[in-house]
Steps between C-alpha positions, in 0.01 A plus 500: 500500500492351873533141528152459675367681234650300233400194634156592569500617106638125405185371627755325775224639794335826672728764543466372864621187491736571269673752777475187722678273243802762523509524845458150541849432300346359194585687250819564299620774303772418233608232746449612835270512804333839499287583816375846431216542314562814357835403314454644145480252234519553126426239141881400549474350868481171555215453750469129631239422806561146663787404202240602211549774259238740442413729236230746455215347352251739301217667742141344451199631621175296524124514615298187647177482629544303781236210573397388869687249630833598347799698691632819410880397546758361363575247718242233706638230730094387529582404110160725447466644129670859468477779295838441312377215357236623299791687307688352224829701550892443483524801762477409867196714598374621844157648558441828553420505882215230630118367480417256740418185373111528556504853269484517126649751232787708404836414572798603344832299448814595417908471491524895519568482907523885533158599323351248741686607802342850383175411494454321768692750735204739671765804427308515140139443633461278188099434490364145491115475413310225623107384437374338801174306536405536874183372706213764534478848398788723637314788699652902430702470831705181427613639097574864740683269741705334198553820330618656826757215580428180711718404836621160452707338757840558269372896453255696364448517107526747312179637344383297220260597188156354525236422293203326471400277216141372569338212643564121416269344664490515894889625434632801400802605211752758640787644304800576737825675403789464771901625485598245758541128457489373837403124569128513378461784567190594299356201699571580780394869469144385377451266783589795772192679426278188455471376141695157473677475140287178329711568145830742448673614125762707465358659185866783429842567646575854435439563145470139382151355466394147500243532229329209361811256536355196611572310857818316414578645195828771452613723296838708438477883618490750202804774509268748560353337840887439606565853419208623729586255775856681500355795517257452823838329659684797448756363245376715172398362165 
């Protein structure tokens, strides 16, 4: 296995960061500095990063419906509550790309750094659905316009699935499914063709579904969601 890899796998960070640990100097292999990433490792190699050993620690998958108000990382210098924390876990976990911190819903967190790396990458087109509560009564053109793709200042969309809830009110439910996870994206989309976001859930990631888990409560993933989130992410059952 490469050394990023098993790194990411020990729960140590992102596959990302782990590849800047190595090139950064920080990590030893049975003793010495190694600076490539892609050194192959095996269960006999003694891996230290910054004079600590590290070992493999078992993968854990978990579900949390994320409240308003809380962040969707790992780390906050604000000191703000974060998603990790409504986890009881020994694993170091990262979530599963980002919400921003006025959104509710799904997110996932884990310690397996290439599954995440997989879905978040747009290579595998991984779908996110969202429900969005937006002001008025989106006309015909504006869901075309979404389902079309939008042109945002960072690039145009790609074309999202739309679909209209009902009425609440003088707002309006829409059901949006994206394969991108740019910076609010789903708000931003929404506001380009004139219907301000009041209220935003991310309701599934791929083939996991929020369900009726509660805002703030969490749950472990069953093996047969893990095995279907492989899947999408191209890495089999």
């Amino acid at each position: 296995m490469r050394l990023a890899k098993f790194l990411a796998h020990a729960g140590v960070a992102s596959r990302r960061h782990a590849e800047r640990l190595v090139t950064g100097g920080r990590v030893r292999v049975d003793g010495r500095v190694v600076t490539d990433p892609a050194r192959d490792v095996d269960e006999r190699s003694q891996v230290e990063v910054d004079g600590t050993a590290v070992a493999r620690e078992p993968l854990a998958y978990h579900l949390v419906n994320k409240p308003a108000g809380v962040v969707s990382t790992a780390h906050d210098p604000e000191g703000r509550p974060k998603v990790t924390d409504m986890v009881e876990s020994p694993a170091r976990l990262y979530p599963v790309g980002r919400l921003d911190v006025d959104s509710t819903g799904l997110v996932l967190l884990t310690n397996d750094g290439e599954l995440a790396n997989r879905l978040m990458h747009p290579r595998y087109e991984v779908p996110r659905a969202y429900r969005a509560r937006v002001a008025g009564a989106p006309s015909k053109r504006a869901l075309q316009a979404l389902r079309a793709g939008i042109d945002l200042e960072d690039g145009r969309t790609r074309p999202a699935r739309v679909r209209a809830l009902g009425p609440a009110g003088r707002e309006s439910v829409l059901e949006i499914v994206i394969h991108e996870g740019r910076n609010r994206i789903v708000r931003r989309m929404l506001e380009a063709v004139g219907y301000p976001v009041r209220a935003l859930e991310r309701v599934a990631y791929g083939p996991v579904e929020l369900g009726r888990l509660r805002p703030g409560d969490s749950r472990r993933l069953r093996p047969h969601e893990v095995e279907a989130l492989r899947r999408v992410a191209g890495l089999g059952a």
